[in-house]
C-alpha positions in Angstrom: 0.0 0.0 0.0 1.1 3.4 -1.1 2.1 6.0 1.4 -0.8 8.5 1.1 -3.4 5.3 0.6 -2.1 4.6 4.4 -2.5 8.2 5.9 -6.0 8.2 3.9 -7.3 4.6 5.4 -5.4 6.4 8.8 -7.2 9.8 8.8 -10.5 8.0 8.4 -10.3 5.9 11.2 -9.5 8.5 13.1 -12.7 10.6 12.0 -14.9 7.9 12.5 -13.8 7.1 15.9 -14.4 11.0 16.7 -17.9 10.9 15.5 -18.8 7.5 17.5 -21.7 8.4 20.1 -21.1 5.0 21.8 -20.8 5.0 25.7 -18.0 3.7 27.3 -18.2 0.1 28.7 -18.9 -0.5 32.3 -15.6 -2.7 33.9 -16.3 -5.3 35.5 -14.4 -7.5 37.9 -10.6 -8.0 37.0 -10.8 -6.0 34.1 -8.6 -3.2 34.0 -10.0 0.5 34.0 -5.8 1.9 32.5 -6.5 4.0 29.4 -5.4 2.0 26.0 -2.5 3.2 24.2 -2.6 3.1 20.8 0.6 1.8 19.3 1.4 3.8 15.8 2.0 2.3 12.4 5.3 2.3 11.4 6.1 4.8 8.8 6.8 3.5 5.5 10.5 3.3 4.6 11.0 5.3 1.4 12.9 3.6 -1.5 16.1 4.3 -1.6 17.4 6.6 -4.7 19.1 4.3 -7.1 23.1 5.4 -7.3 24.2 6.0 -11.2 27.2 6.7 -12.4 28.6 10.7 -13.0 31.2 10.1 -16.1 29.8 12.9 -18.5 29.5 10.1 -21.8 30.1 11.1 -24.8 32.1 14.3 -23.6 35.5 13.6 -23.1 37.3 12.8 -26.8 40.4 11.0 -27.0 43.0 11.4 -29.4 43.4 9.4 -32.4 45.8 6.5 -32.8 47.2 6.0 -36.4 44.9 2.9 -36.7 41.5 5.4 -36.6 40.8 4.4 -32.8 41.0 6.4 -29.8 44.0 6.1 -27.2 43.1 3.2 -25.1 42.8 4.8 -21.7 42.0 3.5 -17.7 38.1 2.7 -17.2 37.2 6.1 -15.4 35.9 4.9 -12.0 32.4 5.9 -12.1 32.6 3.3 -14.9 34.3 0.3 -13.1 30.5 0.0 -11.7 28.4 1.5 -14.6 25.0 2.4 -14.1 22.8 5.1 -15.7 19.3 5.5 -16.4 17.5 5.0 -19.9 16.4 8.0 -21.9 13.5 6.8 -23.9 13.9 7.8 -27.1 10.8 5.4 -27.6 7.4 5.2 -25.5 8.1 2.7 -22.9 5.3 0.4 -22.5 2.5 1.4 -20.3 2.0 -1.9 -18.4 5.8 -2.8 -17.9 5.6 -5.9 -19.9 7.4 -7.4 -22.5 5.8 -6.3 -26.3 7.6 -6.7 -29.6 7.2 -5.6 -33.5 8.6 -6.8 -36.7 8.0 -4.6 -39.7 9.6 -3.4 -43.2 12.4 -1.0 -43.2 10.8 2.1 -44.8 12.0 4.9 -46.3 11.6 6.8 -43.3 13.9 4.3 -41.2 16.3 4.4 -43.8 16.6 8.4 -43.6 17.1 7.6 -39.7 19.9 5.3 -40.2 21.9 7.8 -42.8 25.0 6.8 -44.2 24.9 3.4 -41.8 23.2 2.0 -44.9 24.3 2.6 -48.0 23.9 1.7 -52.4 26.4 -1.6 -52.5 25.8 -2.7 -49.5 25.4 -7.1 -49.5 21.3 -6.9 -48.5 18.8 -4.6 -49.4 16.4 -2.6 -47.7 13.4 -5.6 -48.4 16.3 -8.0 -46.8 15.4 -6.3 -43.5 13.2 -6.2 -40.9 12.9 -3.2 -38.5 12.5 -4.5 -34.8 11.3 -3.3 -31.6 11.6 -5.1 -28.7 11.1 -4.1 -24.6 14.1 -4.7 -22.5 15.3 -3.9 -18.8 17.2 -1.1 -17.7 19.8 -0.6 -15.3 17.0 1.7 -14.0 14.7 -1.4 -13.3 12.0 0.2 -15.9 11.0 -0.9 -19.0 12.0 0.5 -21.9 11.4 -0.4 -25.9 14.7 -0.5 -28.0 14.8 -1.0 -31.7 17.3 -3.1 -34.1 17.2 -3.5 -37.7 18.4 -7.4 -38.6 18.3 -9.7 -41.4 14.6 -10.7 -42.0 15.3 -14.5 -41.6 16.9 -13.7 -38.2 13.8 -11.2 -36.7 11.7 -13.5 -34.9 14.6 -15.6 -33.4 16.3 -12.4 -32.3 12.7 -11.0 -30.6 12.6 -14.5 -28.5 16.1 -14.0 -27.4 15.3 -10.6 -26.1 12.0 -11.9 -24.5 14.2 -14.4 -22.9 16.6 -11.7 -21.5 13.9 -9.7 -20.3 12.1 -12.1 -18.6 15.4 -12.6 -16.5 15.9 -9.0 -15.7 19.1 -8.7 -17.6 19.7 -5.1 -17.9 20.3 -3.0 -20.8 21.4 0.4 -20.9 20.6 1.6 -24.7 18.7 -0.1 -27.8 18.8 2.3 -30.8 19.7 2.7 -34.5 23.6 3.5 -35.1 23.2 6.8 -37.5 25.1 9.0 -39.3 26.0 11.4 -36.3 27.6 8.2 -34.4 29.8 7.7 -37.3 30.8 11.0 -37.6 30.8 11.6 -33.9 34.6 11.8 -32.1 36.0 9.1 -30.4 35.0 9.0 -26.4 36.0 5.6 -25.9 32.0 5.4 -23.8 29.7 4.7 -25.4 27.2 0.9 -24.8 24.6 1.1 -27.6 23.4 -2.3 -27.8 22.6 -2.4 -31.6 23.2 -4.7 -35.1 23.1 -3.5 -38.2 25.9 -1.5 -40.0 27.2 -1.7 -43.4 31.3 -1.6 -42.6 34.0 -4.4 -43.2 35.6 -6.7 -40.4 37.8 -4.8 -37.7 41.5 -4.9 -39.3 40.0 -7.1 -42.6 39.0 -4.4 -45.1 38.4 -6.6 -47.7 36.3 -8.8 -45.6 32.2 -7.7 -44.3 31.2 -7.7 -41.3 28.3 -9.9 -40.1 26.8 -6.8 -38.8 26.6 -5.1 -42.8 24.3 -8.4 -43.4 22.1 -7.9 -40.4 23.6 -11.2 -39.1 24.9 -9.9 -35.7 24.7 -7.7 -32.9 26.3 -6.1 -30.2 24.8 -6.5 -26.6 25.9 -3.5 -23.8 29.7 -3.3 -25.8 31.1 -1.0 -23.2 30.3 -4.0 -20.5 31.1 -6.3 -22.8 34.3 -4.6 -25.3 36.5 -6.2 -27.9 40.0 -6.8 -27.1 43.3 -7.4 -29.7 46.9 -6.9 -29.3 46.4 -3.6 -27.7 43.4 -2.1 -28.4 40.5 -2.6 -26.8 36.7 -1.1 -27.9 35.3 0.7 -26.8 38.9 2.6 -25.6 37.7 3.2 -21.8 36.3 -0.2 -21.2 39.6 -2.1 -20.3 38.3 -2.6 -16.6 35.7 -5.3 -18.2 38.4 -7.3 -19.7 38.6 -8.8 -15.8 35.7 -11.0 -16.7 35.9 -12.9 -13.5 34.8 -9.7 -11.8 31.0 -10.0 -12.6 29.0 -7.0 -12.7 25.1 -6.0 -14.0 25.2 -6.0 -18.0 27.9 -8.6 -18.2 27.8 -11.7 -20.2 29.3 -15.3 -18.8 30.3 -18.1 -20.9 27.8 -20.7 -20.7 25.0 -17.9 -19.1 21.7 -17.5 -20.1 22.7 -14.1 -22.9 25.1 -17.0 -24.5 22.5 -19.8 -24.4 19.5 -17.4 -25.6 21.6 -16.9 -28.9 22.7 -20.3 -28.9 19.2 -21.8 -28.9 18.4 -19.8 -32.2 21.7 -21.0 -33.8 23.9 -17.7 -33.0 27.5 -17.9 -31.7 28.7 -15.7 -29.1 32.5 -13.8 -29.8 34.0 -14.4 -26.7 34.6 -17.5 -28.3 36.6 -16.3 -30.8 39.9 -17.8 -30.6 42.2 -14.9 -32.3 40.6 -12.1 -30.0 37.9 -11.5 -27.3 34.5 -10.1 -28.6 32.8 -10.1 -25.7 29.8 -8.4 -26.7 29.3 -9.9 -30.6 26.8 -12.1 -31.4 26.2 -13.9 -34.7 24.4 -16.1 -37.3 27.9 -16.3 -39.6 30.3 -17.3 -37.0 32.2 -13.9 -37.7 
């Protein structure tokens, strides 16, 4: 029961026993005659207010290693523990629960991703579905996130996400990578769980990513980063390389993120024998 519910149900119980015309009982032998003291309710304890973290993301830009990536750099500390609430760029849904939707990618969504899709790209636009789904954030609300995958792959993916959020697996973002992140300077912050992009493997230009066929996607990345020689993505992430340090938004070999994609045939890159992907999933193995 809400607070003010319990003041109201206690401020009318007190009105109605000020309005009683009853007389007061006679004692009788043994009984006692000492006034009753009336023992208050205890006062609600207010919920505590969630702690997030105070790193200013997307802020702070690194400098640029010959490669095209930013200087790999310490995890701030407000990081090594990252929490921050969702801004819904969506309508979250009104009764908290899990909803999903599968539809064309229009001309509209197209617009939205920008330059993240482009003419000579492996799939086409009717090769694509555009996908909401609701998921958990490290806010404990729900919130609706979209993706754009391969067509064949939509359903599957919407059951893995109904698996995760059914097990309170927290996400911090869901949206469309654009034009602006592409263009945007390297901050080494950012954990946008999305899929598609039209780009080539990291360090194999001549080879396309799973991601430019819809056929993959990246789950909390900053929680979760990529890790070669010595660079590590996203560049402020290294303090999630410790993977025996579990934290809210990670993902454990053999746990239930890995055996969600399993079940619909998707590998998971921390796998990967040459490197650690730790937040890469995919339908190609790549």
């Amino acid at each position: 029961m809400g607070f003010r519910s319990w003041c109201g149900l206690l401020a009318a119980a007190v009105l109605f026993s000020g309005c009683s015309q009853s007389a007061a009982p006679t004692p009788t032998p043994g009984m006692s005659t000492a006034p009753t003291v009336a023992t208050a309710a205890p006062t609600p304890t207010p919920e505590p207010t969630p702690s997030y973290s105070t790193w200013p993301l997307g802020e702070r830009a690194l400098p640029l290693r010959p490669d095209g990536f930013g200087e790999i750099r310490a995890t701030p500390p407000s990081l090594r523990e990252r929490r921050y609430p969702t801004v819904d760029l969506l309508a979250p849904p009104a009764d908290g629960r899990f909803s999903s939707s599968i539809g064309p990618v229009t001309d509209e969504i197209l617009e939205q991703m920008g330059e993240t899709y482009q003419p000579g790209c492996p799939v086409t636009p009717e090769d694509l579905r555009y996908v909401q789904v609701v998921f958990r954030g490290f806010d404990g609300a729900a919130h609706t996130g979209e993706l754009v995958v391969a067509a064949s792959e939509a359903a599957g993916i919407v059951s893995v996400f109904r698996t995760l959020f059914r097990l309170d697996f927290p996400i911090e973002e869901m949206r469309l990578i654009t034009t602006a992140d592409l263009e945007a300077p390297a901050t080494g912050d950012g954990n946008n769980t999305a899929a598609f992009i039209c780009r080539p493997t990291r360090g194999q230009a001549s080879l396309l990513s799973a991601h430019a066929y819809g056929l993959a996607l990246d789950v909390n990345p900053f929680l979760n980063p990529y890790a070669k020689d010595d660079v590590v993505l996203p560049e402020r992430a290294s303090s999630y390389l410790d993977r025996d340090r579990v934290r809210p938004g990670m993902i454990e070999a053999d746990g239930p993120v890995v055996r969600a994609f399993a079940r619909i045939g998707w590998s998971w890159g921390g796998d990967f024998r040459t490197l650690e992907d730790y937040q890469h999933f995919s339908a190609l193995a790549r």
